[in-house]
N, C-alpha and C positions, 0 to 999 in steps of 0.2 A: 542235418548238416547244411550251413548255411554256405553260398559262392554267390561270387559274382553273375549278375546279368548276363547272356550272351551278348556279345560286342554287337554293333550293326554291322551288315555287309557292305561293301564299297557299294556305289552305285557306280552305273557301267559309265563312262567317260560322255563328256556331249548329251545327253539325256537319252542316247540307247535304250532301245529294251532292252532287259536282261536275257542271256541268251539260254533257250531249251537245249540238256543236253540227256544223253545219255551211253553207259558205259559197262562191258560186262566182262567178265574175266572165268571161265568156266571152272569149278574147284574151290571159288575164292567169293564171289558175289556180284553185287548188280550196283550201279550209283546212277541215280536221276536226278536233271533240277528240272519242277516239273513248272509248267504255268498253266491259270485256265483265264481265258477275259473274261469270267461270268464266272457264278455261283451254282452248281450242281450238284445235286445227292446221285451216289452210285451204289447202286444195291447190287449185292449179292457178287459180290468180288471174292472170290480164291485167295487166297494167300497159301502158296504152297510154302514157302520160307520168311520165316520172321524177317521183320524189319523194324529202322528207325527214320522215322521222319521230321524232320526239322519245317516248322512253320519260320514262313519269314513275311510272308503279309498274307492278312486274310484271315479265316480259321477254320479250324479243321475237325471235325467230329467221326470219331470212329466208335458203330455201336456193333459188339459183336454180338454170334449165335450163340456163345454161353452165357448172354447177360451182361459181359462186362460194358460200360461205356467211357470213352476220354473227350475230351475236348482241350482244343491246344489254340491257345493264339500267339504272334510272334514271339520269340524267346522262347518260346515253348518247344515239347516234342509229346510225341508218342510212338509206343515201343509196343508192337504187334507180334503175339506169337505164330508159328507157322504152325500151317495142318487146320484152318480154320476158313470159314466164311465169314467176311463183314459184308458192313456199311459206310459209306464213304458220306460226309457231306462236307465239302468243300463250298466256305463264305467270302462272300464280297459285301463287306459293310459299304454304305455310306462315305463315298470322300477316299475309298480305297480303288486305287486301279485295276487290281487283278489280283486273283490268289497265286500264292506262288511258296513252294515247298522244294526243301530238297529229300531223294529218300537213298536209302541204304539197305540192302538188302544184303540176308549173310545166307552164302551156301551152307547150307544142314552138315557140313564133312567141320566148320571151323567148330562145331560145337562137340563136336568128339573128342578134341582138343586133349588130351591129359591135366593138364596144370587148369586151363579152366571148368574141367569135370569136376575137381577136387573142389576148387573156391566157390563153385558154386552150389556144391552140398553142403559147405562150408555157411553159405550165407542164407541157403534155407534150411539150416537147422536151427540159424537165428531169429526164422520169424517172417524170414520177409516175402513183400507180396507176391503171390503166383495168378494174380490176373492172368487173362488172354490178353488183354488192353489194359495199358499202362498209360498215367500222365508224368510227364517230367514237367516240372512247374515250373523250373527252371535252370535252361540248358549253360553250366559254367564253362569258365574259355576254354580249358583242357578238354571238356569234352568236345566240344566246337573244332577247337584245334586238329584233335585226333580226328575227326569225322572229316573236316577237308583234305587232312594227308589222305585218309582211306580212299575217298571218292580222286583224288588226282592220280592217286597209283594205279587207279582202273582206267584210266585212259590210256590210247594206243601212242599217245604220243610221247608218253613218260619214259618208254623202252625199260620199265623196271624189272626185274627176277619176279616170277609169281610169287616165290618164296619170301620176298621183302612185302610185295605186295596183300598176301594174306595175314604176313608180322602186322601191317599198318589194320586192317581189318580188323584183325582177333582185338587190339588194342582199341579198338572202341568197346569191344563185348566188355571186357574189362574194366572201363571206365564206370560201363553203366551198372555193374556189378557192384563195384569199389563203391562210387558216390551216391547210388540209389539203390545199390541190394536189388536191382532187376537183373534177374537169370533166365535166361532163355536155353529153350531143351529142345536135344535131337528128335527127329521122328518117331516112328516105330521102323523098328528095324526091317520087317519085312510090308511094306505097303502097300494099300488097296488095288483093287484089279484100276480103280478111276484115276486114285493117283499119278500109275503109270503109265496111263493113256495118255493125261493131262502133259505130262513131263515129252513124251515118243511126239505126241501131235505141236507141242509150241518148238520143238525142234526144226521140224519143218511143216511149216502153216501153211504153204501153197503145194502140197502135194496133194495127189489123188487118193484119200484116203476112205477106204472101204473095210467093214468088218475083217472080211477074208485077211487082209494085208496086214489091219492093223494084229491083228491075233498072229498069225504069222512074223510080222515082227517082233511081240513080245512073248514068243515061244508057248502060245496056250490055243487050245482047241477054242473053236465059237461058242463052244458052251460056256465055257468059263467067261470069255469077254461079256456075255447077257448078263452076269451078274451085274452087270451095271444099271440094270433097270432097278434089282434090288438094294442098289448102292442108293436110287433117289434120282438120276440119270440117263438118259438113254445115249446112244449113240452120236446121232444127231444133237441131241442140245450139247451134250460137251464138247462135240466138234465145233460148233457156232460161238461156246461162251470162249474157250480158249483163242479162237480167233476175232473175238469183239475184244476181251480184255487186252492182248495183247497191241491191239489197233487203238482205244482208249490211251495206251501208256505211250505208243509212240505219236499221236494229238498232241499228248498235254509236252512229252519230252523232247520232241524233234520240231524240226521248221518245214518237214516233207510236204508233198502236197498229199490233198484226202487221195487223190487218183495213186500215186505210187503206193500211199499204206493198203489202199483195196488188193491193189494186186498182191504184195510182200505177204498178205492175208489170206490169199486164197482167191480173191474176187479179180474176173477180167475185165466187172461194168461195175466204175463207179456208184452207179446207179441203186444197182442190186445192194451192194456194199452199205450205200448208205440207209436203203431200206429195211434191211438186216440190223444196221447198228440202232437207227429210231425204235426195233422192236424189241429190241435188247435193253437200250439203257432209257430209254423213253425221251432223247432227243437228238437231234442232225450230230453229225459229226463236227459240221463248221460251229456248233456251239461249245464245241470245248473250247476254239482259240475264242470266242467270241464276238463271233460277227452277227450273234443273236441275242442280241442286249436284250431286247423287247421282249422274247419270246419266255413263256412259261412251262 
């Protein structure tokens, strides 16, 4: 099926930067416009819920742990299923400012959906691709269109019904079904002991959180929480990844300073914080906005 180009986006008035946001709606999903001033690969990112990311300068490579690979440059997208681990590599050509992406994230409850459970058995009984990683070659205005209702409905300032608000959501799943035969699927019903660590711990990233507590909150003895060593994880590193990834998204998403996301994170000293994040993703924090042009 052949469409149109996706449209350019305004640039922001006066030669503004364009502005980091982001936006979340619990039940419904997540919207980010992300930026980075530099070019970095991000390994080993979570995706607990599929998403869509829309390139707008730069390019973007995502190669997953079952193999799959996409690569997107502007006009483009790629479409990530959830329940998976990637790789991120976000580029800054030559002559380009900065990478800069919007993303879309769908809560796992919009894909239970009825009418879209049906079209989507619907469309892979046709044949179409069941990647993990998806390239959209090229993003048409309807899809564009629907993707920036979605992301402004998730804003606090819209005052919209969640109910309208998960209508505009579901309405991209739909798009990408309709124009590219990409279906995206629920979890497993009942999910891992790490899953639901991951899910209890990003809820609140600066609490005290200790085996005893955390098994206590998810209603299971210590024994059962160990299986996380069996999962591939221990305690400790998924208490650390969940609060580096989620400090990486508010980097690229917000304008905060590094000192208030250390804390929102778990961390009292910057310091520490950023010690933590170099051994994490293998560089400072200040080089997500880019104040480390130079550095390798």
């Amino acid at each position: 099926m052949n469409h149109s180009p996706m449209r350019p986006r305004h640039a922001p008035p006066d030669g503004a930067a364009p502005a980091r946001s982001i936006h979340a709606l619990p039940g419904v999903g997540m919207a980010a416009h992300v930026l980075q001033g530099r070019g970095l690969e991000i390994l080993r990112m979570r995706m607990d819920q599929p998403a869509l990311i829309l390139v707008d300068q730069g390019t973007k490579t995502v190669r997953a742990e079952r193999g799959a690979t996409a690569r997107a440059m502007p006009g483009q997208a790629i479409v990530i299923d959830g329940q998976q681990t990637v790789d991120f590599t976000n580029a800054v050509p030559r002559g380009v400012d900065h990478y800069e992406a919007r993303w879309l994230l769908f809560d796992t409850a919009l894909l239970e959906d009825p009418y879209y459970l049906a079209r989507a058995a619907q469309a892979e009984c046709s044949g179409s691709a069941s990647a993990s990683v998806r390239r959209v070659p090229q993003v048409a205005p309807t899809l564009a269109s629907a993707f920036e209702r979605a992301a402004q409905s998730l804003a606090p300032d819209q005052a919209l019904p969640a109910s309208v608000a998960r209508q505009r959501v579901l309405e991209v799943l739909h798009w990408l079904l309709e124009q590219h035969g990409i279906a995206l699927h629920a979890p497993p019903a009942n999910p891992g002991v790490s899953v639901r660590v991951r899910a209890l711990i990003a809820g609140r990233l600066d609490a005290d959180w200790t085996a005893g507590r955390i098994a206590s909150e998810l209603a299971v003895s210590e024994a059962t929480l160990r299986r996380l060593v069996a999962e591939g994880a221990s305690l400790t590193q998924l208490l650390v990844d969940v609060r580096m990834a989620t400090a990486l998204t508010l980097l690229q998403a917000t304008a905060q300073p590094v000192s208030s996301i250390a804390l929102s994170v778990g961390y009292e000293s910057p310091s520490r914080f950023a010690v933590r994040f170099r051994q994490r993703f293998g560089f400072a924090p200040t080089a997500v906005r880019g104040h480390e042009r130079g550095a390798h």
